[in-house]
Phi, psi and omega in degrees: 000313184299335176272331155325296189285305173295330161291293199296343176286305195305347185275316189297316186322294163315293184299339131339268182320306153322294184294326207255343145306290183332312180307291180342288177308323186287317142333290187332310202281333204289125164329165195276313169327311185299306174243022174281310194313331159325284173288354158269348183303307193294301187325324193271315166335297183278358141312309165296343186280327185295112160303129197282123171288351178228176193244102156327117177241108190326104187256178189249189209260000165262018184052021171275106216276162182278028171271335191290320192288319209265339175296301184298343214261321190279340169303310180317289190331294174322319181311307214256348159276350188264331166284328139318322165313310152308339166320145178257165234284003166303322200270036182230001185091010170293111188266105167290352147297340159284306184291351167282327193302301199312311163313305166300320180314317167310282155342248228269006177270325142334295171293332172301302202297324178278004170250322151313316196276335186253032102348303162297352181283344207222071186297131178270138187246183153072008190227103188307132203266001177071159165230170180267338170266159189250163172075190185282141179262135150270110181303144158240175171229000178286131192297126151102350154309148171283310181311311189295277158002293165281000165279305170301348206269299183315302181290313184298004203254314187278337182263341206103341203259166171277158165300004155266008191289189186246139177256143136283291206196137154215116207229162162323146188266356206100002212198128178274013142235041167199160193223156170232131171242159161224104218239158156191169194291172190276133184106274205287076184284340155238046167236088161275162158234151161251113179278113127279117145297136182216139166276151184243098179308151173062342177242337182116180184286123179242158193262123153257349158185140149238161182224127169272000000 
């Protein structure tokens, strides 16, 4: 029995060992790769698994990161619209030279009216003002009448005033071809003028004196 027993452990022995060759060799011979690559599979496994705790920022080959690049770009942007803005008024369709022209133009068309107007201290008489009627003339007195009409045209012509001045009266002159009126600029009712008028066949009604 006992010789019995020691062959089959010396056969487990053997066979033990065999396998425990077997291994061996077989390591020795397996590439190296082989077996790093075993031990890295999990790690990058659990890399990829992991959410990244902060938002990565790309840097550029001057180590500036591109949030800084994309920062800077809008500043620029901004620059060049405040310089456009800044631009001078030609490049919006402004001519400055037309608009002083237009100015001067204001300026003396301003100084023409201010000049009319003190005109009137010093009235040109004596100048018939031409009419539009024909044939023997009729003094009229109907407001809004052509003969009436050409008589306001004679006194502003002589006084200065405007077509807003105020008529007080306009009446027989002494005469069925004169007339005397009385007027003032508008707003102001005690700066009268007294206008005599006299008619001129064929040229019209003339101022022949004011008074103030």
């Amino acid at each position: 029995m006992r010789r019995s027993e020691r062959k089959k452990s010396n056969k487990r022995n053997v066979v033990l060992f065999s396998a425990l060759g077997a291994v061996l060799l077989a390591l020795l011979f397996l590439p190296k790769d082989a077996l790093l690559m075993g031990s890295e599979e999990e790690p990058k496994k659990e890399e990829t698994n992991k959410e990244p705790k902060h938002k990565v920022v790309k840097l550029q080959p001057d180590n500036e990161s591109a949030y800084e690049d994309e920062e800077r770009e809008k500043k620029e942007a901004d620059n060049q619209d405040k310089t456009k803005k800044q631009e001078p008024s030609e490049e919006i369709g402004i001519d400055p030279e037309k608009e002083a022209d237009k100015k001067t133009k204001a300026e003396k068309a301003e100084a023409e009216k201010k000049k009319q107007q003190a005109s009137g201290d010093k009235p040109v008489l004596n100048e018939p003002i031409g009419t539009s009627q024909t044939g023997t003339h009729t003094s009229s007195y109907d407001e809004g009448s052509v003969d009436w009409n050409e008589k306001l045209k004679a006194i502003r012509l002589a006084t200065g005033l405007d077509e807003n001045m105020t008529v007080w009266k306009i009446a027989n002159g002494g005469g069925p071809q004169k007339s005397i009126a009385e007027v003032s600029p508008n707003k102001k009712p005690n700066e009268k003028y007294t206008v005599n008028l006299e008619w001129v066949d064929e040229k019209g009604w003339m101022v022949t004196s004011v008074q103030k």
